[in-house]
VEXVEX-185135 format. One line per 3 residues: number of its first residue (from 1); their letters; for each residue x, y, z of N, C-alpha, C. Coordinates in steps of 0.1 Angstrom, whole numbers. Example, Ala and Ser with C-alpha at 12.3 -4.5 7.8 and 13.67 -1.06 7.14 Angstrom:
residues 2
1 = as = 132 -57 78 123 -45 78 132 -33 78; 128 -22 71 137 -11 71 129 0 79
//
This chain:
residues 109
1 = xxx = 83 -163 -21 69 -158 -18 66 -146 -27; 54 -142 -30 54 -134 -43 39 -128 -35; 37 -112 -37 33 -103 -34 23 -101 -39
4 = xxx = 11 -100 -41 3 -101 -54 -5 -82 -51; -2 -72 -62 -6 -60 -62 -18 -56 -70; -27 -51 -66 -37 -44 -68 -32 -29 -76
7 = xxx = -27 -20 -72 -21 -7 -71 -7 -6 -78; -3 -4 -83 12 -1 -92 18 7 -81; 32 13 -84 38 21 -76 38 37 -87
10 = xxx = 33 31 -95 28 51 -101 11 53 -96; 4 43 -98 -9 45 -92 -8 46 -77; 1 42 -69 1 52 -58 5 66 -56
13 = xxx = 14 71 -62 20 81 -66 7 91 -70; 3 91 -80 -8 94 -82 -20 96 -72; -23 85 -67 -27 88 -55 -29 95 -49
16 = xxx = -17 96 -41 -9 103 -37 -8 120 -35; -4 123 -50 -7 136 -57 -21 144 -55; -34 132 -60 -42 139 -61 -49 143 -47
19 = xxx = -42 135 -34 -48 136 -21 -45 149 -15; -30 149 -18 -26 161 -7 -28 172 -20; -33 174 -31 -39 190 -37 -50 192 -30
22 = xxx = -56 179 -28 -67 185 -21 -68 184 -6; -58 183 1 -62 181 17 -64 172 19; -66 161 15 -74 148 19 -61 134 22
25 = xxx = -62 134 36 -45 128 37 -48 115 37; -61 105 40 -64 91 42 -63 84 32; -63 91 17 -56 76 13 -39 78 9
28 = xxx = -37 89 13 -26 95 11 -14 85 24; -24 85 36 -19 77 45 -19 59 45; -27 55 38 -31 38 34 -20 37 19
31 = xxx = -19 44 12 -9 45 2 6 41 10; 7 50 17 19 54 23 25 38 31; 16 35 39 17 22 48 16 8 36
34 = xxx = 12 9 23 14 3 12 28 -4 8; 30 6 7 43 14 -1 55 6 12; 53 9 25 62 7 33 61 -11 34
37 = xxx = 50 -14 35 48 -24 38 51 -39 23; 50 -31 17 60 -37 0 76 -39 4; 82 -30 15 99 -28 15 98 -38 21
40 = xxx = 91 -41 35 93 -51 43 93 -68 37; 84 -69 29 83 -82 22 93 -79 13; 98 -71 8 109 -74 -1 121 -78 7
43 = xxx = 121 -66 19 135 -72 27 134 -87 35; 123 -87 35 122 -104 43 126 -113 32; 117 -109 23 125 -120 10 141 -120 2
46 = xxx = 145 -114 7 164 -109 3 167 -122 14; 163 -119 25 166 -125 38 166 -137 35; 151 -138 35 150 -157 29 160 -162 16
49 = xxx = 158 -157 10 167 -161 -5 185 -163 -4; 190 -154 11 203 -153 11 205 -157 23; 193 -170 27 201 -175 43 206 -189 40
52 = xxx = 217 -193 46 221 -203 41 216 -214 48; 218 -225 35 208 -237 37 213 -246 51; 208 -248 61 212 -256 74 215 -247 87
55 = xxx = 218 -237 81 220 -227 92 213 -224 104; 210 -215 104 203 -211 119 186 -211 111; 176 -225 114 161 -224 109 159 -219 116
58 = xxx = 162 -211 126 151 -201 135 150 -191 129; 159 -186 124 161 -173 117 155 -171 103; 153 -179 92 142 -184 84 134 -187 87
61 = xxx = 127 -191 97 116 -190 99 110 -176 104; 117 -168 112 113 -153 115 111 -147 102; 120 -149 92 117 -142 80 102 -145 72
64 = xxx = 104 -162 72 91 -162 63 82 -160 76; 77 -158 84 66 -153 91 69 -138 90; 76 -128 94 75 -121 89 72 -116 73
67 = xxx = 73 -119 65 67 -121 52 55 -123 50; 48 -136 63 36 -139 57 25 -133 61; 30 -127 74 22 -116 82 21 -105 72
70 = xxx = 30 -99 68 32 -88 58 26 -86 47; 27 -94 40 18 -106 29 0 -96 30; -3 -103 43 -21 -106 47 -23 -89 46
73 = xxx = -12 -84 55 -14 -67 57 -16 -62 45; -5 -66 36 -4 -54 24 -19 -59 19; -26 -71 15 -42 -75 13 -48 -68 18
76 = xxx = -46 -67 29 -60 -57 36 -58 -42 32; -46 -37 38 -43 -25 32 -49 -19 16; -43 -30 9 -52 -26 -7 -64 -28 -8
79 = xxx = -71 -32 -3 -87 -35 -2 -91 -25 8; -87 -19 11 -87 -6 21 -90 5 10; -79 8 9 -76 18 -1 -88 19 -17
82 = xxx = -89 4 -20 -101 2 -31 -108 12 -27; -112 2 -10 -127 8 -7 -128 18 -4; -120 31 0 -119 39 0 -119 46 -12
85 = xxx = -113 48 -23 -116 53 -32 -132 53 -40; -134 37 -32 -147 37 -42 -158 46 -32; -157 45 -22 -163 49 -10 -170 72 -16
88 = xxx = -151 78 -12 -153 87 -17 -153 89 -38; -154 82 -45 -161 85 -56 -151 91 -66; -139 81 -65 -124 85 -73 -132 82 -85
91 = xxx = -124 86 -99 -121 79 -111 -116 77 -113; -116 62 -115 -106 51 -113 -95 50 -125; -100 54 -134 -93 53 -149 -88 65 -146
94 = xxx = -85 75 -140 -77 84 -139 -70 86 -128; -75 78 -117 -70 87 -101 -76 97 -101; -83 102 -99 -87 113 -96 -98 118 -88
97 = xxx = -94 122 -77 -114 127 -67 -124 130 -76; -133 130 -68 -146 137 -77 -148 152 -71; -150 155 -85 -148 174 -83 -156 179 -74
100 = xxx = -167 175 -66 -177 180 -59 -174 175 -45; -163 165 -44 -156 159 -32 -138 173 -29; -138 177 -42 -125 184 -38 -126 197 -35
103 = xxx = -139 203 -45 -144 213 -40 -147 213 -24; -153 208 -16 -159 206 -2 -146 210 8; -140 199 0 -128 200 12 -118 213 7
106 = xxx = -116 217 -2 -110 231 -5 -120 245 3; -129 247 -1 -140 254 5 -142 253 24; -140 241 27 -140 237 40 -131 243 45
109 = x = -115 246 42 -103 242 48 -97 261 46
//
């Protein structure tokens, strides 16, 4: 099963970075549950790939359901995160807030 990414794991990072300079922890927090939720589908898929063939199908099947649930999450999650960025007014080609959004919350805080 294969993962399909929106977000790199340096454009999270980035992310990331430019959230908590400026206070702003929400996508700092959708990043984060990203990121976690990438280990999970990977560890399900180790799982799957190294259960042996005839074995216990109950137990392969817990994996790929777990996977495929995981799968839909990490979709929504990135489409989260999009829309959030687009929402508050990132630059996309840089990561970066918009200066009159970092200002507010610096000034605010």
């Amino acid at each position: 099963m294969i993962l399909e990414k929106k977000f790199t794991a340096l454009q999270l990072a980035i992310i990331n970075d430019q959230a908590a300079l400026y206070t702003c922890a929400c996508p700092v927090h959708i990043s984060l549950q990203i990121t976690n939720l990438r280990k999970l589908f990977d560890y399900q898929n180790m799982c799957i790939e190294t259960e042996t063939p005839g074995e216990n199908s109950v137990e392969l099947q817990v994996h790929q359901r777990i996977a495929e649930v995981t799968r839909q999450a990490h979709q929504l999650m990135e489409q989260c995160l999009d829309e959030v960025l687009v929402l508050e007014g990132w630059d996309r080609s840089k990561l970066e807030m918009p200066t009159n959004s970092t200002r507010k919350r610096i000034e605010n805080h």
